[in-house]
Backbone as JSON Lines, residues from 0, in Angstrom:
{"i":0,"aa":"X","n":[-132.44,-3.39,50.65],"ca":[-133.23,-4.16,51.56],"c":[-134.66,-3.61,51.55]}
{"i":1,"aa":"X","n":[-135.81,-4.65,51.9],"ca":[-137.03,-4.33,51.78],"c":[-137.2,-4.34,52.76]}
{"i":2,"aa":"X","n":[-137.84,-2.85,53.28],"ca":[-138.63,-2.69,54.72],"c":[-140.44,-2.93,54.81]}
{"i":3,"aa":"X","n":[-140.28,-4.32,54.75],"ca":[-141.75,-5.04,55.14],"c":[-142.63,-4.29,55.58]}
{"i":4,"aa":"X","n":[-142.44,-3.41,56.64],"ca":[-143.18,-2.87,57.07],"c":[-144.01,-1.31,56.45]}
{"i":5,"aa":"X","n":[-143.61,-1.0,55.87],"ca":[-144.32,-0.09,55.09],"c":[-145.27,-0.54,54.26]}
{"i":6,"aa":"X","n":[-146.0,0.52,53.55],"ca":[-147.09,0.21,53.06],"c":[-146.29,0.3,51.52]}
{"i":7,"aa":"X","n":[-146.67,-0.57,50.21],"ca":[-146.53,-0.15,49.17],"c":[-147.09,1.18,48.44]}
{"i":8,"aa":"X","n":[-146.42,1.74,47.56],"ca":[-147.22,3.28,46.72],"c":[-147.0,2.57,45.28]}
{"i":9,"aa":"X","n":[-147.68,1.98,45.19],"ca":[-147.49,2.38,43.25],"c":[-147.39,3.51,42.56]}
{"i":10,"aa":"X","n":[-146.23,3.17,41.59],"ca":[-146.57,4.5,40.16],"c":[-147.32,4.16,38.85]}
{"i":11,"aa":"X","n":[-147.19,5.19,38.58],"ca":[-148.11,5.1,37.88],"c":[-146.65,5.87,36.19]}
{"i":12,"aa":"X","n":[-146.52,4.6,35.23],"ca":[-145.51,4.5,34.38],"c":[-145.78,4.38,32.7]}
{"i":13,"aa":"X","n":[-145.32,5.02,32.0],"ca":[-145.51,4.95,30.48],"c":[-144.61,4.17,29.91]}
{"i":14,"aa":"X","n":[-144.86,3.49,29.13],"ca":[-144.13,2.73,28.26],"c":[-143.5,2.98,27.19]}
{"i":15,"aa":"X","n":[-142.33,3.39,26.65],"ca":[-142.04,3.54,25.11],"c":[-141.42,2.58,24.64]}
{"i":16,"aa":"X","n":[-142.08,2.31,23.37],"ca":[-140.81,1.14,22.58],"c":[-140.15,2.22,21.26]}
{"i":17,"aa":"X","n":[-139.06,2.28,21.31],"ca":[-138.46,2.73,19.63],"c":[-137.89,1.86,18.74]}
{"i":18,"aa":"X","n":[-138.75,2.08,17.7],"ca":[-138.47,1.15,17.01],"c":[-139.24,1.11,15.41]}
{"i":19,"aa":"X","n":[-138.48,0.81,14.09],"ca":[-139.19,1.38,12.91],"c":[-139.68,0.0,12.25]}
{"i":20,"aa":"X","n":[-139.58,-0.9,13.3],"ca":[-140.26,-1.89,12.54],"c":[-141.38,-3.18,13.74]}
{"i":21,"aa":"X","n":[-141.53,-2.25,15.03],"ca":[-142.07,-3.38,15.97],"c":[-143.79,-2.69,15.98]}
{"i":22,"aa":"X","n":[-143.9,-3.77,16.33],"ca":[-145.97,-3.39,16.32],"c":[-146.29,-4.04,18.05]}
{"i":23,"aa":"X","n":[-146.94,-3.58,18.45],"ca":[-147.95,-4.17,19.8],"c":[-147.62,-5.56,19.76]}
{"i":24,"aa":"X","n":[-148.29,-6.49,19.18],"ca":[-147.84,-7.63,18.64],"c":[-146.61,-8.07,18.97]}
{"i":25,"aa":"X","n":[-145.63,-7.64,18.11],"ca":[-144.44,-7.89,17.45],"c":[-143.17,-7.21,18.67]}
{"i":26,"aa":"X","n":[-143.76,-6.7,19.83],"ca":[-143.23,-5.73,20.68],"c":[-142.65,-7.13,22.34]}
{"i":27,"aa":"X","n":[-141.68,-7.67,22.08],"ca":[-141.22,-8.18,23.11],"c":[-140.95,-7.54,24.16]}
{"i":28,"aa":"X","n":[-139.92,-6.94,23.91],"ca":[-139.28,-5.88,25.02],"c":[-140.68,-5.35,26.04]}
{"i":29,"aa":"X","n":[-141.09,-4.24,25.29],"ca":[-142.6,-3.69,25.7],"c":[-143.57,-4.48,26.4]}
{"i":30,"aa":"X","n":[-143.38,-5.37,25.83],"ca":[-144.8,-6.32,26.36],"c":[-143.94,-7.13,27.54]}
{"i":31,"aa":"X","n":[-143.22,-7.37,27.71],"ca":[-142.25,-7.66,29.12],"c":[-141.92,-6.78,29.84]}
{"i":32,"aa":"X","n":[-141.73,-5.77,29.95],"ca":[-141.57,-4.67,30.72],"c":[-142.98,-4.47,31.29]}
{"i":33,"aa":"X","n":[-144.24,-4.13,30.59],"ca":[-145.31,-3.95,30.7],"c":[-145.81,-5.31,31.88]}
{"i":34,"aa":"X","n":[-145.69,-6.3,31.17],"ca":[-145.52,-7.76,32.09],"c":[-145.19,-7.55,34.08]}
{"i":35,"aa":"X","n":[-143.94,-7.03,33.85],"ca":[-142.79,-6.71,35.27],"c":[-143.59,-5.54,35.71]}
{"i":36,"aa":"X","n":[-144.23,-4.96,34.84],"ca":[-144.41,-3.8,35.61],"c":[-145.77,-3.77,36.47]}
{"i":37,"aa":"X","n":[-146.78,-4.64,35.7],"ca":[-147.92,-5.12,36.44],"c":[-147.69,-5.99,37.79]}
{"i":38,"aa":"X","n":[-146.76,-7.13,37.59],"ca":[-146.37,-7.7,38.42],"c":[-146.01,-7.23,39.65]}
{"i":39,"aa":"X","n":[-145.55,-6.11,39.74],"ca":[-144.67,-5.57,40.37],"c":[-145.73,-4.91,41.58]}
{"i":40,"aa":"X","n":[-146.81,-4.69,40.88],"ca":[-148.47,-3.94,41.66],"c":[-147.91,-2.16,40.89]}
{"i":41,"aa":"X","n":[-147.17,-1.77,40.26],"ca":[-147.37,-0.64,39.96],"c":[-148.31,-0.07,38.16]}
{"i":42,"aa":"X","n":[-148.84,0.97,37.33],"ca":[-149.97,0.94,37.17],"c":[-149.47,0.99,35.62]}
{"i":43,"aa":"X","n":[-149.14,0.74,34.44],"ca":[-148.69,0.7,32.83],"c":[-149.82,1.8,32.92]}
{"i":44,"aa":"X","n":[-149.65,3.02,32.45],"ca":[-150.77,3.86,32.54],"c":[-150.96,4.62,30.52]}
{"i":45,"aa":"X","n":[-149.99,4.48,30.2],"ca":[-149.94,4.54,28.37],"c":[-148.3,3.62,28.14]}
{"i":46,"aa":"X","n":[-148.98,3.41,26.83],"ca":[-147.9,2.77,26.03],"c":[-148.14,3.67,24.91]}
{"i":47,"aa":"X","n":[-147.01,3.58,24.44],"ca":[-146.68,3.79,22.3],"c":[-145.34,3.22,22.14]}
{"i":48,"aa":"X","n":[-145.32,3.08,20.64],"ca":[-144.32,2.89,20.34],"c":[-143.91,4.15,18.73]}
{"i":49,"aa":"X","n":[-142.79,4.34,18.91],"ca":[-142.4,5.49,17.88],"c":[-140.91,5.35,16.93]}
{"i":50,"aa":"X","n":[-140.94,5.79,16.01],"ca":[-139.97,5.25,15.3],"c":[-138.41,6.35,15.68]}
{"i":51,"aa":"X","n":[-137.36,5.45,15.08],"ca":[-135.93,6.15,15.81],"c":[-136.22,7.42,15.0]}
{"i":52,"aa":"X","n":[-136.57,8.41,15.65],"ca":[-136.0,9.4,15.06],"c":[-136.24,10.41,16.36]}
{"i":53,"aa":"X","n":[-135.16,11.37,16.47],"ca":[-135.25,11.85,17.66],"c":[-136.65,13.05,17.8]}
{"i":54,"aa":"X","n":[-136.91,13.88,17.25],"ca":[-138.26,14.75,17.19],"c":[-139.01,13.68,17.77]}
{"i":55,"aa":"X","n":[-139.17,12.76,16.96],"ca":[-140.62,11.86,17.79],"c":[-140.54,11.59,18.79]}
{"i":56,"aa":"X","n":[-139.31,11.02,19.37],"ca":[-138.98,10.19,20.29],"c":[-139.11,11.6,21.57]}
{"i":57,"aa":"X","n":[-138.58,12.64,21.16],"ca":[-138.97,13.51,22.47],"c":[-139.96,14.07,22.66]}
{"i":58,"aa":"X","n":[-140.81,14.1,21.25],"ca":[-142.03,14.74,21.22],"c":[-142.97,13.7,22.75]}
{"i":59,"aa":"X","n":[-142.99,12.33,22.19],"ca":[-143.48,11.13,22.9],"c":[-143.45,11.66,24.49]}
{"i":60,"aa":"X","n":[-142.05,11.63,24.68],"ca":[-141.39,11.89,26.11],"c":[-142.43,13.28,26.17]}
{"i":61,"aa":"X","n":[-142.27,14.44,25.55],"ca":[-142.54,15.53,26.24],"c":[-144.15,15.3,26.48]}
{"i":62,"aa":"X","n":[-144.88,14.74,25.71],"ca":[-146.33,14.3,25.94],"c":[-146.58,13.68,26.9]}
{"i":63,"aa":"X","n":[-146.12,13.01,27.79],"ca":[-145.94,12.14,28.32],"c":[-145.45,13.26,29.8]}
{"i":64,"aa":"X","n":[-144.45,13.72,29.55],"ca":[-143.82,14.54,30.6],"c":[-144.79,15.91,31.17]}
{"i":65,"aa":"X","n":[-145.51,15.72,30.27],"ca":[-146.63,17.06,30.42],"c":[-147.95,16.48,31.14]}
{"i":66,"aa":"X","n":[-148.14,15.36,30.98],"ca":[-149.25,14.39,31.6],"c":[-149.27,14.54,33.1]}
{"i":67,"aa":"X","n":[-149.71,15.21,34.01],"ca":[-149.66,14.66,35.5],"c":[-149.87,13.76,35.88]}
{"i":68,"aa":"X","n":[-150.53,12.85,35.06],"ca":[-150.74,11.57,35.99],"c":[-149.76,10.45,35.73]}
{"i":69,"aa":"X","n":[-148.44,10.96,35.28],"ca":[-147.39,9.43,34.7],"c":[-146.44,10.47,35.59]}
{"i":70,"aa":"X","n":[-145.99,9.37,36.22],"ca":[-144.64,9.34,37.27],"c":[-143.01,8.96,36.63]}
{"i":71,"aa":"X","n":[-143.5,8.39,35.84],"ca":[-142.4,7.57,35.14],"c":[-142.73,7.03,33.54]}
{"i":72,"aa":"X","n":[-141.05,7.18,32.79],"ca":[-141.39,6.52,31.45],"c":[-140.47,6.34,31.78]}
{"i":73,"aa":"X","n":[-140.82,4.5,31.2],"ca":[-139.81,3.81,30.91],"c":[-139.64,3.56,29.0]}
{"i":74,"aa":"X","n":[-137.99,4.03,27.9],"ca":[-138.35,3.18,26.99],"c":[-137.63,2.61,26.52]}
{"i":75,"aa":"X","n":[-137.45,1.57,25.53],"ca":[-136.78,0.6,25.34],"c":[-136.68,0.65,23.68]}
{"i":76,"aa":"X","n":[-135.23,0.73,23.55],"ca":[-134.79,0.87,22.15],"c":[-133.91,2.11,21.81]}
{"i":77,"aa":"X","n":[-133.25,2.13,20.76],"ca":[-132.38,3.53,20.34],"c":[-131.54,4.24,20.99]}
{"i":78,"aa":"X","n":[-130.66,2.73,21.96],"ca":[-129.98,3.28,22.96],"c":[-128.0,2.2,22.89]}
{"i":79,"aa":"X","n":[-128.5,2.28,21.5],"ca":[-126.86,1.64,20.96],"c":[-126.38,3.07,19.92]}
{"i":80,"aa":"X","n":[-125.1,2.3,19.16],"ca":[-124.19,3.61,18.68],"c":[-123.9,3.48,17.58]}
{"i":81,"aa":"X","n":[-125.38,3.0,16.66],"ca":[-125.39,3.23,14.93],"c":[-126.29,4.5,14.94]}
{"i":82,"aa":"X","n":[-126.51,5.07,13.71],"ca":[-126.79,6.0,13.47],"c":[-128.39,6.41,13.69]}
{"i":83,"aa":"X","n":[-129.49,5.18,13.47],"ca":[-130.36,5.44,14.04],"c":[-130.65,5.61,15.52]}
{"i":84,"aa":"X","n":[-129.85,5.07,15.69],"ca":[-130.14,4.97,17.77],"c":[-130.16,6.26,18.07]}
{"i":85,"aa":"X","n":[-131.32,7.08,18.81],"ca":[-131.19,8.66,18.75],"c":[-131.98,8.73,20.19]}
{"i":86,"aa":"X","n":[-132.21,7.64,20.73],"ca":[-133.05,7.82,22.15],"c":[-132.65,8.39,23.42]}
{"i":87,"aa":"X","n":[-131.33,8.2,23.41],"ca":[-130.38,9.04,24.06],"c":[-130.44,10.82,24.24]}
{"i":88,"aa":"X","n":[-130.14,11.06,22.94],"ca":[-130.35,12.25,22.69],"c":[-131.53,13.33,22.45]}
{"i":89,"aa":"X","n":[-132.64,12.24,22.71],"ca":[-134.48,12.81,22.8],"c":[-134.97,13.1,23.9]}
{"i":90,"aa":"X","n":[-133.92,11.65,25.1],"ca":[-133.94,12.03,26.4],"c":[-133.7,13.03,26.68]}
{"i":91,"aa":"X","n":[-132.4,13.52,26.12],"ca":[-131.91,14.67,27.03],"c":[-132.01,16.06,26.47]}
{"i":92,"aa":"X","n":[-132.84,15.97,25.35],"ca":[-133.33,17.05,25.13],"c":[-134.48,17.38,25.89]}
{"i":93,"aa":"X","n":[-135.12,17.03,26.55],"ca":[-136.14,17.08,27.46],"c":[-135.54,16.9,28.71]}
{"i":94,"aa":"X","n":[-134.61,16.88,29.1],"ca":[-134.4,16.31,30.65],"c":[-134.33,17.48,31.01]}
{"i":95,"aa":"X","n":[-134.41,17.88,32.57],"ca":[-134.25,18.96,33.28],"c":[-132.7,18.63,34.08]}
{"i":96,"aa":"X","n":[-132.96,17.26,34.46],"ca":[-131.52,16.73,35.23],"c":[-131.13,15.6,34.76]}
{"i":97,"aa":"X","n":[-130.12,14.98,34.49],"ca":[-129.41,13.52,34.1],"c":[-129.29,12.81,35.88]}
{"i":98,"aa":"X","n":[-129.28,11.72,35.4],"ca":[-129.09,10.71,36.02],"c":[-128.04,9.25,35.91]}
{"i":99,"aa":"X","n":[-126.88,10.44,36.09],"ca":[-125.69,9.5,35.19],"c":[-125.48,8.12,36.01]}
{"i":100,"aa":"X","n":[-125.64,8.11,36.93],"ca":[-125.85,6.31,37.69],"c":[-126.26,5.76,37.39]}
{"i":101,"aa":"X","n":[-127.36,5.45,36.94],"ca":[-128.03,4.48,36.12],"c":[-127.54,4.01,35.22]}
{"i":102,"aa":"X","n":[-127.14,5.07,33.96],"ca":[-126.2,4.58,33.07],"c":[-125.05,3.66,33.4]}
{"i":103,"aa":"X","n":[-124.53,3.86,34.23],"ca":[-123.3,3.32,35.06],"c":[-123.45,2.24,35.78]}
{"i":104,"aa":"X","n":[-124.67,2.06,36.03],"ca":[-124.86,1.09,36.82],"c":[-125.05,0.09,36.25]}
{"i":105,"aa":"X","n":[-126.45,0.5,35.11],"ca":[-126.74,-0.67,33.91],"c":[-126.09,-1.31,33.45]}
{"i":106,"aa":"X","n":[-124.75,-0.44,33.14],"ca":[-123.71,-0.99,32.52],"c":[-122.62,-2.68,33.21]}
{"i":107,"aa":"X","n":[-122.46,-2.02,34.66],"ca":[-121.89,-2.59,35.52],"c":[-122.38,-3.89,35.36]}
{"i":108,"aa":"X","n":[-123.54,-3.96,35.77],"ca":[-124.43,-5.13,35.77],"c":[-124.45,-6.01,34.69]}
{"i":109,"aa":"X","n":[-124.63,-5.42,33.26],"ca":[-124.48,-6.21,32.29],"c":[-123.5,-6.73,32.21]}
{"i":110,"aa":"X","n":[-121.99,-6.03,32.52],"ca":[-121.01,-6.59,31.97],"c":[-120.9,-8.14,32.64]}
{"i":111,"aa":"X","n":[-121.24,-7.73,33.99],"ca":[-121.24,-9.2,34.44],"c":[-122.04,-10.23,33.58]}
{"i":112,"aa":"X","n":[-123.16,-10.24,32.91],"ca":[-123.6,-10.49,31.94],"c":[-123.31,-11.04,30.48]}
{"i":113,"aa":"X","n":[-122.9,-10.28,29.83],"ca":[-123.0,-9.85,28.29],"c":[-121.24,-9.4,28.34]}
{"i":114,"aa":"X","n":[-120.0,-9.37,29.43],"ca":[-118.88,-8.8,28.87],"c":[-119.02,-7.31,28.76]}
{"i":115,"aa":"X","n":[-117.63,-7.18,27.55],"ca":[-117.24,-5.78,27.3],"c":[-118.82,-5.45,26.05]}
{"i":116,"aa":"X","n":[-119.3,-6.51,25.69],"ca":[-120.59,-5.87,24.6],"c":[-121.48,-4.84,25.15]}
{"i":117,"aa":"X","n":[-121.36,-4.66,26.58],"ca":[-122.47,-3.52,27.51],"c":[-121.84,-2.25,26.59]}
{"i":118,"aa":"X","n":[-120.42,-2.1,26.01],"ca":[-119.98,-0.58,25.88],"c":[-120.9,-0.51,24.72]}
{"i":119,"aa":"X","n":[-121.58,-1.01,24.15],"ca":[-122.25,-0.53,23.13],"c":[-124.03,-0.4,23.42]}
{"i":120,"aa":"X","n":[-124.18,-0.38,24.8],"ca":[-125.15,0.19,25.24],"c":[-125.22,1.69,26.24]}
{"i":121,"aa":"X","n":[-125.85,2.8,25.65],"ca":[-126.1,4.75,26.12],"c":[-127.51,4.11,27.0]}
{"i":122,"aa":"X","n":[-127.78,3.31,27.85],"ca":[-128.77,3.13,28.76],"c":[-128.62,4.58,29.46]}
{"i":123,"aa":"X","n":[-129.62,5.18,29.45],"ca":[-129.21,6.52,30.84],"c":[-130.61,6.68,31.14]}
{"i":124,"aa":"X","n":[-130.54,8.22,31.99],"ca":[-131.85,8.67,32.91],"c":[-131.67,9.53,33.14]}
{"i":125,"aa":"X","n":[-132.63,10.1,33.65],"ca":[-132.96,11.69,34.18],"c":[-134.4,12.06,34.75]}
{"i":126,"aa":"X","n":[-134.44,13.5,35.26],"ca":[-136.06,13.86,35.8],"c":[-136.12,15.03,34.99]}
{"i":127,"aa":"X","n":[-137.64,15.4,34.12],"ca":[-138.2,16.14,33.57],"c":[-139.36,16.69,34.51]}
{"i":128,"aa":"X","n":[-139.6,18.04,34.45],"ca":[-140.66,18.11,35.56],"c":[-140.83,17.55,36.31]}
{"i":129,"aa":"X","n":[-140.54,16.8,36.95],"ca":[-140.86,16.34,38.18],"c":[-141.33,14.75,37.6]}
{"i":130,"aa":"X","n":[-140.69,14.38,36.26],"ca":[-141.65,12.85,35.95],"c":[-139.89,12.32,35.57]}
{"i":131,"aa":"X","n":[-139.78,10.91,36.25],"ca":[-138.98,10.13,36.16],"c":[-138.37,9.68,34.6]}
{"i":132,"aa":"X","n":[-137.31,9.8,33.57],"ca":[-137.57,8.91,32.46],"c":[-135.87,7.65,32.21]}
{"i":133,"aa":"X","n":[-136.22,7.12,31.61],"ca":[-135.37,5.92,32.2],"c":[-135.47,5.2,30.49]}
{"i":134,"aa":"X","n":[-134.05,5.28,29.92],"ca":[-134.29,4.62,28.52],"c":[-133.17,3.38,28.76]}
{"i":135,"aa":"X","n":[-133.76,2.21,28.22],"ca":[-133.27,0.65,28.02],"c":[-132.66,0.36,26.93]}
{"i":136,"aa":"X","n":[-131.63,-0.43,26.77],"ca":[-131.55,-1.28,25.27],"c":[-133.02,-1.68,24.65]}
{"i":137,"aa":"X","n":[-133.01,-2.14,23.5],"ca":[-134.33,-2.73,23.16],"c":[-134.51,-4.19,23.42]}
{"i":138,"aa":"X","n":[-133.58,-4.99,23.55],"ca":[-133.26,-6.67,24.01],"c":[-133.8,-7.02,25.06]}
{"i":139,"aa":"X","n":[-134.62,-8.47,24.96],"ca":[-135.05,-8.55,26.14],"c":[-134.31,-8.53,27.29]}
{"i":140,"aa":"X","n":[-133.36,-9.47,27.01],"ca":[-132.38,-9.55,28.28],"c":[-132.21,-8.11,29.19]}
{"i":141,"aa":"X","n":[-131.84,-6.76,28.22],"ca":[-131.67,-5.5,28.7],"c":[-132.9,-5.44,29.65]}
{"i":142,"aa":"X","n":[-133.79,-5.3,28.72],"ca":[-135.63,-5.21,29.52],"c":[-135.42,-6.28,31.2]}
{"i":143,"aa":"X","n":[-135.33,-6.93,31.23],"ca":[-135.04,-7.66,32.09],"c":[-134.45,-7.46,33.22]}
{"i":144,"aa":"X","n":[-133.15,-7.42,32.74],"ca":[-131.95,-6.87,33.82],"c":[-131.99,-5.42,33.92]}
{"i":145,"aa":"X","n":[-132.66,-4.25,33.65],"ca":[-133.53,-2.92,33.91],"c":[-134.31,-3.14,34.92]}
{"i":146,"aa":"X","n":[-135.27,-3.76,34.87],"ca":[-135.81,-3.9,36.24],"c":[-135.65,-4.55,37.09]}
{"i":147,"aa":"X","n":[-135.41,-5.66,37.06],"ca":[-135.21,-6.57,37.85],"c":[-133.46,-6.18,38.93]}
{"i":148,"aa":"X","n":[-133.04,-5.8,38.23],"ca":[-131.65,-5.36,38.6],"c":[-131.36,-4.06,39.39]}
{"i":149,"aa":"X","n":[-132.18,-2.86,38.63],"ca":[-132.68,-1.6,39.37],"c":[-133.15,-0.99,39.42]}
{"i":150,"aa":"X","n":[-134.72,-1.11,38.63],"ca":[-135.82,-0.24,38.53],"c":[-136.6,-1.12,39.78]}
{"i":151,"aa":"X","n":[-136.65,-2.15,39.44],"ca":[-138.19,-2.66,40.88],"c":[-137.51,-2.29,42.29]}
{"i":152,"aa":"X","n":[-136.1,-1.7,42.2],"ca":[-136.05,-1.53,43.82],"c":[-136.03,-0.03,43.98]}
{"i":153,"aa":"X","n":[-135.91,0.7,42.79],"ca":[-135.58,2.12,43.16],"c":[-137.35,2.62,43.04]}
{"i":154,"aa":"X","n":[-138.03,2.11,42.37],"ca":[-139.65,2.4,42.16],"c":[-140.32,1.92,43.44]}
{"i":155,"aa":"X","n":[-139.69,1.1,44.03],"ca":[-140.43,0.13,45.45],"c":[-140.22,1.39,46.56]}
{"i":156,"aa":"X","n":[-141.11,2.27,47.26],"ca":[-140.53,2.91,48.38],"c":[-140.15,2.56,49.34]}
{"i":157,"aa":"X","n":[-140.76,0.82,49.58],"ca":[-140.15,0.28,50.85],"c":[-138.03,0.15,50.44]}
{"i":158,"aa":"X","n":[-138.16,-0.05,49.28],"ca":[-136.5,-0.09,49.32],"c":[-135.78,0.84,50.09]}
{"i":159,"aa":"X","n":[-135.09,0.39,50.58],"ca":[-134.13,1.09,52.3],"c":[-131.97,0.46,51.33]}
{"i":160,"aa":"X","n":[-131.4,1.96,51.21],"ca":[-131.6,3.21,52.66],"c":[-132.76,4.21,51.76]}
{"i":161,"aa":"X","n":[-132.74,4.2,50.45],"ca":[-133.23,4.91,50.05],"c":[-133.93,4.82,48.15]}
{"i":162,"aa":"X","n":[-134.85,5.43,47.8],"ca":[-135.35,4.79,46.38],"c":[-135.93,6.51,45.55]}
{"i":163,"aa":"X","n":[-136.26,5.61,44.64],"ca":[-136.52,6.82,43.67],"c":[-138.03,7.55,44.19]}
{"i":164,"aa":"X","n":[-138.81,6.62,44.83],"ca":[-140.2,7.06,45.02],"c":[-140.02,8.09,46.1]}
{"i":165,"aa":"X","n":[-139.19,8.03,47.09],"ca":[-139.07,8.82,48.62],"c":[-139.1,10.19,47.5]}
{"i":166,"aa":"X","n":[-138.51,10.54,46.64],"ca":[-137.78,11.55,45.94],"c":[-139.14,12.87,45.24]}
{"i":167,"aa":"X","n":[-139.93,11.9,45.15],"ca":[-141.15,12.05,43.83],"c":[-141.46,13.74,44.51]}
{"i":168,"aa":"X","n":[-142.08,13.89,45.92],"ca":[-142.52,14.59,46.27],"c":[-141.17,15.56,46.09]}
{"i":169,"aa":"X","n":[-140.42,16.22,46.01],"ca":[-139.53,17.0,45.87],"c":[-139.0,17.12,44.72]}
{"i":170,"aa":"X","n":[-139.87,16.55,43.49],"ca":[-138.87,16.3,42.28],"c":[-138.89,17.89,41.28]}
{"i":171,"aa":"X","n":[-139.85,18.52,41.86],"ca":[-140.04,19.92,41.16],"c":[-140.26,21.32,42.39]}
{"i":172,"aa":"X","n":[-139.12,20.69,43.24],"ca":[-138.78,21.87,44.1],"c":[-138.18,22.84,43.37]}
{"i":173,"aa":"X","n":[-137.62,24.0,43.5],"ca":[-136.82,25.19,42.75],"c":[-135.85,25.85,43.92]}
């Protein structure tokens, strides 16, 4: 539920696409997410896109994770179970904590969707330093039903009982 009465906080969010053959251009997913995310009033603060291979893909993240001014990466791609898909495992080489609900949740949601084909989506999450990261299928539909489903309410602080933004300030307690 949205509590009207608060004031909105935007974040401020990075974009990744993985992928060894998409360009700016050629970047659906990305450029719809990017789309939702403006919409939304919160701030696309970098994009890239990087090819499946996991070094890059965490290098990206850790650049990104080292940035103070990005709250959040969101990326999209390398999150199925052929051999390039390695986004999973770039995540969590950088993660400090998992965020196995999301995964679980994504899933949930799709199936209503897409069936038993969700089992072939590793959607997951976690917090790195204190910066949010959150990896998607690369499909639009995924892109889609990612936010719309449970990123715009967990990023919204008015979302009640509770959201990912209330969290931010405590995310690198010890």
């Amino acid at each position: 539920m949205l509590d009207e009465t608060r004031p909105f906080i935007p974040v401020n969010i990075a974009v990744l696409t993985v992928s060894d053959t998409r360009t700016i251009d050629t970047d659906k997913s990305g450029n719809i997410l990017v789309e939702l995310i403006d919409k939304a009033g919160h701030t696309n603060i970098a994009r890239a896109i990087v090819p499946d291979d996991k070094d890059k893909i965490a290098a990206q993240f850790q650049t990104w994770i080292d940035n103070g001014e990005i709250d959040v990466i969101i990326s999209t791609g390398g999150t199925g179970i052929t051999g390039r898909d390695v986004t999973p495992e770039a995540l969590q080489a950088v993660c400090d904590k998992e965020i196995p609900g999301f995964g679980e949740l994504f899933r949930a949601l799709s199936y209503q969707k897409i069936g038993t084909s969700t089992m072939q989506s590793r959607a997951t999450a976690g917090v790195a330093k204190g910066t949010y990261l959150f990896a998607l299928p690369g499909s639009t539909g995924a892109v889609r039903d990612g936010w719309n489903d449970i990123l715009c309410h967990q990023l919204d602080n008015r979302y009640q009982p509770c959201n990912f933004v209330a969290l931010m300030p405590r995310l690198r307690e010890r």
